[in-house]
C-alpha positions as a Markdown table, in Angstrom:
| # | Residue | x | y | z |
|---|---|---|---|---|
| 1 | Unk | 6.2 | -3.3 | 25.4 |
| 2 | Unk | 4.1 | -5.9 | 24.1 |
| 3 | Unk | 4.8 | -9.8 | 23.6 |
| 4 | Unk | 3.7 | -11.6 | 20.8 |
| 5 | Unk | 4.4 | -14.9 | 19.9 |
| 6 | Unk | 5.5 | -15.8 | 16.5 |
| 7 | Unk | 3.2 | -18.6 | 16.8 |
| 8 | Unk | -0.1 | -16.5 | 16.2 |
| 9 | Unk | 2.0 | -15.4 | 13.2 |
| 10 | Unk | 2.6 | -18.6 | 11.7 |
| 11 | Unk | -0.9 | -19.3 | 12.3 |
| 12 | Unk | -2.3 | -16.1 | 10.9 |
| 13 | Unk | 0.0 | -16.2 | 7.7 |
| 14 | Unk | -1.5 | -20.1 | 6.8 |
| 15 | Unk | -4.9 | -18.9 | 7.1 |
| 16 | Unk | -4.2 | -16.0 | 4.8 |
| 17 | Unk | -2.5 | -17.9 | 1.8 |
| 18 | Unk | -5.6 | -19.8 | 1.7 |
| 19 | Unk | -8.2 | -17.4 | 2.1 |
| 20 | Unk | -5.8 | -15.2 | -0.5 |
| 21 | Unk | -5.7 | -17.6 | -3.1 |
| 22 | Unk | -9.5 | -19.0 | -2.6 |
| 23 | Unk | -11.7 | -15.9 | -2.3 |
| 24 | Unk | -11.5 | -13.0 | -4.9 |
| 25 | Unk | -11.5 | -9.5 | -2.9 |
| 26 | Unk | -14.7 | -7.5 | -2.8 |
| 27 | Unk | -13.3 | -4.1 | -4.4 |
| 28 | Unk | -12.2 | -6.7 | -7.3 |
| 29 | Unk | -15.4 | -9.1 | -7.7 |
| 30 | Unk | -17.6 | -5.9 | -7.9 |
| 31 | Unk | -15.0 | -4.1 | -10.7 |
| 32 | Unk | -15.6 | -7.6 | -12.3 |
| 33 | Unk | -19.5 | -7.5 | -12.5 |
| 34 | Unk | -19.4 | -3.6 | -12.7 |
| 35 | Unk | -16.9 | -4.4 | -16.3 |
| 36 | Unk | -19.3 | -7.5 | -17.2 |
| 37 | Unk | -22.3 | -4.6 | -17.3 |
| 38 | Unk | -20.7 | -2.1 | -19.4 |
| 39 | Unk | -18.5 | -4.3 | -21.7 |
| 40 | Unk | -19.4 | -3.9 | -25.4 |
| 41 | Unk | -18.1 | -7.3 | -26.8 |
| 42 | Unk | -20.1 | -10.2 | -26.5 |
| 43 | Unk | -17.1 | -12.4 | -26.4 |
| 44 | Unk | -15.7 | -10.2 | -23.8 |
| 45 | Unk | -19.1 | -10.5 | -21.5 |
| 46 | Unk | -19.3 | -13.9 | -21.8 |
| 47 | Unk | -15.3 | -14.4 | -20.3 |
| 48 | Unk | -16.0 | -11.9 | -17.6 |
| 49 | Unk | -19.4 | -14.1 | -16.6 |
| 50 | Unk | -17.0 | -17.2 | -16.6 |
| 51 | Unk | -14.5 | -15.5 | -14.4 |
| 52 | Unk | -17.6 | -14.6 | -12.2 |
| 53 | Unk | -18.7 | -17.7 | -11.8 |
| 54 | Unk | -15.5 | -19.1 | -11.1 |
| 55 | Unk | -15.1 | -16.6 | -7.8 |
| 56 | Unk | -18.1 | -17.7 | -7.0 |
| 57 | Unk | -17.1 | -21.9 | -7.0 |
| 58 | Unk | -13.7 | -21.0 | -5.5 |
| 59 | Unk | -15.5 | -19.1 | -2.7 |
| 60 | Unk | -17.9 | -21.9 | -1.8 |
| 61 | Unk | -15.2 | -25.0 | -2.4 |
| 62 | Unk | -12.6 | -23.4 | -0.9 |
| 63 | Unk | -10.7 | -23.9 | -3.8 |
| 64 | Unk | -8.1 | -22.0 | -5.6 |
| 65 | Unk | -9.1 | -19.2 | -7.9 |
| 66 | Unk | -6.4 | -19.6 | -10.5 |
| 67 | Unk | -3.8 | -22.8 | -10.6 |
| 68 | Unk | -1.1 | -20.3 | -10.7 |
| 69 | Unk | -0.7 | -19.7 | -6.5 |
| 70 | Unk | 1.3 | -17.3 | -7.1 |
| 71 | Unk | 4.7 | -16.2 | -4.9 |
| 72 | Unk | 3.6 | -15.3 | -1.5 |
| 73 | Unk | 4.9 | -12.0 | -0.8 |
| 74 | Unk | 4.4 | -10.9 | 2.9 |
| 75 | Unk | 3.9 | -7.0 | 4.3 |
| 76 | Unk | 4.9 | -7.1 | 7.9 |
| 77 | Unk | 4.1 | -3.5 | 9.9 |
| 78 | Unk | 5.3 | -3.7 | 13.4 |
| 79 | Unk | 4.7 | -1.7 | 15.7 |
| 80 | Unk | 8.3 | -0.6 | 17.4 |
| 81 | Unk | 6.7 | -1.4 | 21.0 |
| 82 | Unk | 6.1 | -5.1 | 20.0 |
| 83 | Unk | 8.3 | -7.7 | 21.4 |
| 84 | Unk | 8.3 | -10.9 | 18.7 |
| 85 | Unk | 8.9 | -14.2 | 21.3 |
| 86 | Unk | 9.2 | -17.9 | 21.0 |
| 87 | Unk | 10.9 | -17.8 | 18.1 |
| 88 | Unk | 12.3 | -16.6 | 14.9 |
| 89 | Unk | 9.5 | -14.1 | 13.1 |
| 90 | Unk | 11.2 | -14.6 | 9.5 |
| 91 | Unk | 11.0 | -18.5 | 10.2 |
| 92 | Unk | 7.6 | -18.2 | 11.7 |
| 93 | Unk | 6.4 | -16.5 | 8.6 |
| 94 | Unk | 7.9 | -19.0 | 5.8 |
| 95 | Unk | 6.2 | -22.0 | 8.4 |
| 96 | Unk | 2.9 | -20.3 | 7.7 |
| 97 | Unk | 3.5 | -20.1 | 4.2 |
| 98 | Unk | 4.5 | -23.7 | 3.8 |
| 99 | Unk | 1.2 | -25.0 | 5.9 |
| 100 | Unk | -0.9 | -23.0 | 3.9 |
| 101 | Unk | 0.5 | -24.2 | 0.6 |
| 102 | Unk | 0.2 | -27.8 | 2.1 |
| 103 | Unk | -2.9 | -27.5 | 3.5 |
| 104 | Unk | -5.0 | -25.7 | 1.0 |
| 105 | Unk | -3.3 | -27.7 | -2.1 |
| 106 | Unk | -1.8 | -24.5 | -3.1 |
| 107 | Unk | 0.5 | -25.3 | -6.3 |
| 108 | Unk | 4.1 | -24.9 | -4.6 |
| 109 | Unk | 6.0 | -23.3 | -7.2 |
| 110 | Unk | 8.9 | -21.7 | -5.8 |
| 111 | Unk | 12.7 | -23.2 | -7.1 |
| 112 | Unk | 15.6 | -22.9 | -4.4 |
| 113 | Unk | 17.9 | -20.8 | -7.2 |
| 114 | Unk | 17.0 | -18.7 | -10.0 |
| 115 | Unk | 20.1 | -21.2 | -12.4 |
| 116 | Unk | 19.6 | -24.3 | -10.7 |
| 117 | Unk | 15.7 | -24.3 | -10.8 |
| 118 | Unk | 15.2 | -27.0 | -7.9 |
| 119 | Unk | 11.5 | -26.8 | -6.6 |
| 120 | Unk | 11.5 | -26.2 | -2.8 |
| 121 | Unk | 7.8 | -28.2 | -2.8 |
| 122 | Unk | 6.7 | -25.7 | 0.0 |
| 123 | Unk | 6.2 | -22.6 | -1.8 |
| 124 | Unk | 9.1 | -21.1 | 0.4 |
| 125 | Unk | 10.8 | -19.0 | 0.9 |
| 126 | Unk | 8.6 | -15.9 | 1.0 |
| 127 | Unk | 9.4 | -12.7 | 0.1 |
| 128 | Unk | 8.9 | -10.5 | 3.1 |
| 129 | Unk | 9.0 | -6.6 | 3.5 |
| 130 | Unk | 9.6 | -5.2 | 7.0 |
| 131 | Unk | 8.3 | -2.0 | 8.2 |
| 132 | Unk | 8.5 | -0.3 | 11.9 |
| 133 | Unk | 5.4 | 2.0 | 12.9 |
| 134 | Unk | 4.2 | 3.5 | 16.4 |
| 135 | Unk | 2.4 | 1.6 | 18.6 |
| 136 | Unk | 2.0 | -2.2 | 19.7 |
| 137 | Unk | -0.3 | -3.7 | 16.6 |
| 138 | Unk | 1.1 | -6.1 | 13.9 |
| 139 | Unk | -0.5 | -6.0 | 10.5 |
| 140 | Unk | 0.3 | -8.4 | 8.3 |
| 141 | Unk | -0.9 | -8.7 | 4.6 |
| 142 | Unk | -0.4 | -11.7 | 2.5 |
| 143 | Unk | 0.0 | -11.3 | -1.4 |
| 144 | Unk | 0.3 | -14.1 | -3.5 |
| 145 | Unk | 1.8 | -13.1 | -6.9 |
| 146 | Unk | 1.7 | -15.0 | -9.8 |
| 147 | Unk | 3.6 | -15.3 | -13.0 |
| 148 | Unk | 1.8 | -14.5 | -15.9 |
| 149 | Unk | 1.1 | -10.9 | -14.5 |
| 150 | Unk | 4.7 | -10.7 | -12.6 |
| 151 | Unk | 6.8 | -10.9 | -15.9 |
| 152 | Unk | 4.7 | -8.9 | -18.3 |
| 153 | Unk | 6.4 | -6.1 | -15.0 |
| 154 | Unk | 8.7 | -3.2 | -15.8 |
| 155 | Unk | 10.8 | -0.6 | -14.6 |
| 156 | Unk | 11.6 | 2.5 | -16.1 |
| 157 | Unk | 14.5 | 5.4 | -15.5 |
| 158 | Unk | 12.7 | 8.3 | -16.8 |
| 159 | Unk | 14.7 | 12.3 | -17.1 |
| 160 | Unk | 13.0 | 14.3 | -15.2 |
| 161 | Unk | 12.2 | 16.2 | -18.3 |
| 162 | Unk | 10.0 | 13.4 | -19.6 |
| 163 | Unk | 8.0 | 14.3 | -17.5 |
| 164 | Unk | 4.0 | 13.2 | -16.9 |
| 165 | Unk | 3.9 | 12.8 | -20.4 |
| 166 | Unk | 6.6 | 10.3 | -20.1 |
| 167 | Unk | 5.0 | 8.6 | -17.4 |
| 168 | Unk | 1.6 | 8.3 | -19.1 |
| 169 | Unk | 3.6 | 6.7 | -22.4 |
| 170 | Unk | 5.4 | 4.5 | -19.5 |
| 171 | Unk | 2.2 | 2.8 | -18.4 |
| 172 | Unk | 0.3 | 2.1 | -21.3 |
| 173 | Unk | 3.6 | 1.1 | -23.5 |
| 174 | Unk | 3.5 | -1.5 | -20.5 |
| 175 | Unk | -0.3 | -2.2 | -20.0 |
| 176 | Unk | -0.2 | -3.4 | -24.7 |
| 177 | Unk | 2.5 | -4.9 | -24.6 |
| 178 | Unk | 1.4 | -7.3 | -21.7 |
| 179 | Unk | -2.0 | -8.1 | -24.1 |
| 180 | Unk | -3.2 | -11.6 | -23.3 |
| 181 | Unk | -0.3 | -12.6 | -21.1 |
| 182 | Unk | -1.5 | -11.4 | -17.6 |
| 183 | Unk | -5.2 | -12.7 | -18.2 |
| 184 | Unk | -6.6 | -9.4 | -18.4 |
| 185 | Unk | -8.5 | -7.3 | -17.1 |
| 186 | Unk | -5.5 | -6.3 | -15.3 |
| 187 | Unk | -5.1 | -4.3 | -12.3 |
| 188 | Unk | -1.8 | -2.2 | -12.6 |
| 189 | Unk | -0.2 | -0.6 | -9.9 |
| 190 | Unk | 2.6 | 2.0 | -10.8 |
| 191 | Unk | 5.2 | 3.6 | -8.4 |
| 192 | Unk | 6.5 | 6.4 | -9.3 |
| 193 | Unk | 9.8 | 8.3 | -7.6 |
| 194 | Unk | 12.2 | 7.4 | -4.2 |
| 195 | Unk | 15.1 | 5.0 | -6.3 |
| 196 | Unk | 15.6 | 1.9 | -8.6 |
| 197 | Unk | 13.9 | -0.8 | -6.0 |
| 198 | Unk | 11.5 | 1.9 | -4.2 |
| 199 | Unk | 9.7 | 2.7 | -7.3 |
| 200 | Unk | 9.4 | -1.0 | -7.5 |
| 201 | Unk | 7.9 | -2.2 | -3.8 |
| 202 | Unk | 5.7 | 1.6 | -4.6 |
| 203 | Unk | 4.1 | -0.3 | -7.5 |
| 204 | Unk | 3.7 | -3.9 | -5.9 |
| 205 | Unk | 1.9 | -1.6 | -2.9 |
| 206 | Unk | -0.5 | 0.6 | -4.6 |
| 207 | Unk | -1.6 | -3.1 | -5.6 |
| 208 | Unk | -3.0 | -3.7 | -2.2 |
| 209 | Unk | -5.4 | -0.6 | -2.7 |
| 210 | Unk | -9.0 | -1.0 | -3.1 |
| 211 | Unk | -9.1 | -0.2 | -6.7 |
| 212 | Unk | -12.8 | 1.9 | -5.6 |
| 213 | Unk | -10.5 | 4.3 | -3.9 |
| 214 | Unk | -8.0 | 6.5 | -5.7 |
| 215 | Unk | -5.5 | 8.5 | -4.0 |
| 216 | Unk | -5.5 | 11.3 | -2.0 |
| 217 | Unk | -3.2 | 13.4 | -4.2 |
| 218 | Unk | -5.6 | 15.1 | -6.5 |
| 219 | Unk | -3.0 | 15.3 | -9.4 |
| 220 | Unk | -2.1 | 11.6 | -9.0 |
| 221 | Unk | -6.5 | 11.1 | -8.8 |
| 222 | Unk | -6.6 | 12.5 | -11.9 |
| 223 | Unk | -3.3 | 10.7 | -13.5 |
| 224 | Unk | -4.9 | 7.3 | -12.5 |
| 225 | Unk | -8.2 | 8.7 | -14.0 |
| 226 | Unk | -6.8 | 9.4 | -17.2 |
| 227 | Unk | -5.0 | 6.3 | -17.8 |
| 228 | Unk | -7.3 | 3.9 | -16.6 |
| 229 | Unk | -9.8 | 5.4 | -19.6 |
| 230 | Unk | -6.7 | 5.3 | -21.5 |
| 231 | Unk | -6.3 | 1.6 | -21.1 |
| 232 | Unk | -9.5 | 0.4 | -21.6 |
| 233 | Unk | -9.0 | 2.1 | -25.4 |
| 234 | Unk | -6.7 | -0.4 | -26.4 |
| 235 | Unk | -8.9 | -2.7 | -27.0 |
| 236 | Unk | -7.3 | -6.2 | -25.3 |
| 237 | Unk | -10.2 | -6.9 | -23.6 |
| 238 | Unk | -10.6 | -10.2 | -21.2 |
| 239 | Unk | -8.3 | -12.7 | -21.8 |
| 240 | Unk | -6.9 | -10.0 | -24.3 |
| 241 | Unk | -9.8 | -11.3 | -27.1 |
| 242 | Unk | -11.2 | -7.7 | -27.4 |
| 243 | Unk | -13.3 | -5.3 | -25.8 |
| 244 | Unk | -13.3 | -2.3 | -23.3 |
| 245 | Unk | -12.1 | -3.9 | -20.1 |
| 246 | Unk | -8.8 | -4.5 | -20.4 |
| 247 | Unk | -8.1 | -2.8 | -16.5 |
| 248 | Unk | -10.2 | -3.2 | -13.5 |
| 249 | Unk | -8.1 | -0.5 | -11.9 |
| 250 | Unk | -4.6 | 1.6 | -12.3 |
| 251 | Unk | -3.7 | 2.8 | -8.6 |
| 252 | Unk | -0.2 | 4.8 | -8.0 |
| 253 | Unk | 2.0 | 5.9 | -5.2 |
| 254 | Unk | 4.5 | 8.4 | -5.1 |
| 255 | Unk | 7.6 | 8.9 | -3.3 |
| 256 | Unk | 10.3 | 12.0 | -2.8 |
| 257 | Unk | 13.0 | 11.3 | -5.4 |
| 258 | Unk | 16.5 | 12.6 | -6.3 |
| 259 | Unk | 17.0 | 15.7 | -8.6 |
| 260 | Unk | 18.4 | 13.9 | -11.8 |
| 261 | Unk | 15.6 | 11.1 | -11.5 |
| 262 | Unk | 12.6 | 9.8 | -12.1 |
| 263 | Unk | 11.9 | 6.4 | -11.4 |
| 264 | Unk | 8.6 | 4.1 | -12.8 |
| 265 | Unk | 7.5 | 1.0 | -12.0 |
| 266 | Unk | 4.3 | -0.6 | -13.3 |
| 267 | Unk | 3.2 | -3.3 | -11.8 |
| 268 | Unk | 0.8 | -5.9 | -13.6 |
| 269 | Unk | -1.1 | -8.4 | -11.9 |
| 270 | Unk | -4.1 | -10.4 | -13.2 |
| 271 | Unk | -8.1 | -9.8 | -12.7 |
| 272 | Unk | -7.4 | -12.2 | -9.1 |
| 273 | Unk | -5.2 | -9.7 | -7.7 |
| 274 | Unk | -5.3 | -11.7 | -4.4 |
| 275 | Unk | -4.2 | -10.2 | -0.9 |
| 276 | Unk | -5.3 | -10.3 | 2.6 |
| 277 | Unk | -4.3 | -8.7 | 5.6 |
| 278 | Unk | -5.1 | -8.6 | 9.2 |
| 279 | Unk | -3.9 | -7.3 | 12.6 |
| 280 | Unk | -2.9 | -8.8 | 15.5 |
């Protein structure tokens, strides 16, 4: 058994809501310049140069990315031989959030109840998914989610005799009808099968993919393939004003489902996409 103390949590989780929200990922700054080289509409280059150099400032200032700071959504994968001491884990993990929204000027935009709409002026509480592995490690992965991108989100109950097609019609129904709204180019992830809320934390996962790497599955490869070229035929472009890069990236996981289902989630989330992770 191995003692950890919630402490270096706490600690850990701060650092990461800055360093989430301040410095665009690598797999996403280089699907950014990669789209900037092979966009066809002027207008469309130009954007993706400004979001470029706006990575760039928010990487050397240390300053936010986008002034939406997103909901921080924490990833917790502990190991079953860790022993969590000196405190509460959930609390230590909603005090990291709240010193890294104070301390890196992070917009706080989180209301104590969905009718009442009071704003908690902490950014808390989190939204935190638990998950028991083997072993004595803790990784932890940070994901701020912002709004624009979060409600342009959908879930659909598909018959299993809709099948891939219905799937395919799924994504890219949900990838036009977001347009402008998420501050495209997008990055979708989709979950498809397990239940209702499965399908859902499956999409918000296969967010946290390097969008260079595309699944092991070579029928999903191919699906993601296929409706990333798709997607970038509709013609949004960045900041939905036209062009051919309307998604960065379409990653999708896949769970066992039930017989008479066949649950899809999509996913949206902005050009930022922001996450860390680390482990302890």
């Amino acid at each position: 058994m191995r003692d950890i103390d919630v402490g270096i949590i706490k600690d850990k989780i701060k650092e990461m809501c800055i360093e989430a929200n301040c410095i665009l990922n690598d797999d996403i700054y280089c699907s950014i310049q990669k789209a900037r080289d092979i966009e066809k509409s002027e207008i469309g280059k130009d954007i993706l140069n400004q979001i470029i150099k706006n990575a760039d400032l928010a990487k050397q200032k240390l300053k936010p990315i986008c002034q939406d700071t997103g909901m921080a959504v924490v990833f917790i994968e502990a190991g079953q031989d860790v022993h969590f001491i000196n405190g509460n884990i959930n609390d230590a993990i909603n005090e990291g959030v709240r010193e890294g929204y104070k301390e890196g000027y992070l917009r706080k935009s989180v209301v104590n109840d969905p009718i009442l709409r009071v704003n908690t002026f902490d950014n808390t509480p989190a939204v935190i998914h638990y998950y028991i592995t083997a072993g004595d490690k803790v990784k932890i992965t940070v994901a701020p989610k912002g709004f624009g991108s979060e409600n342009m989100s959908k879930i659909y109950m598909l018959k299993p005799s809709e099948g891939i097609e219905g799937i395919k019609k799924s994504v890219l129904k949900t990838i036009e009808a977001a347009g402008s709204n998420p501050c495209p180019p997008m990055v979708v992830g989709v979950g498809i099968g397990g239940n209702f809320e499965l399908s859902a934390i499956l999409a918000k996962k296969a967010l946290l993919r390097d969008i260079r790497i595309k699944s092991d599955k070579e029928h999903i490869r191919q699906l993601e393939e296929e409706l990333f070229e798709k997607a970038n035929r509709l013609g949004i472009g960045p900041q939905g004003l036209g062009g051919n890069s309307t998604v960065l990236g379409i990653n999708i996981e896949t769970f066992a489902t039930h017989i008479a289902g066949l649950p899809v989630a999509v996913n949206i989330s902005c050009h930022v996409t922001r996450h860390r992770e680390c482990i302890i």
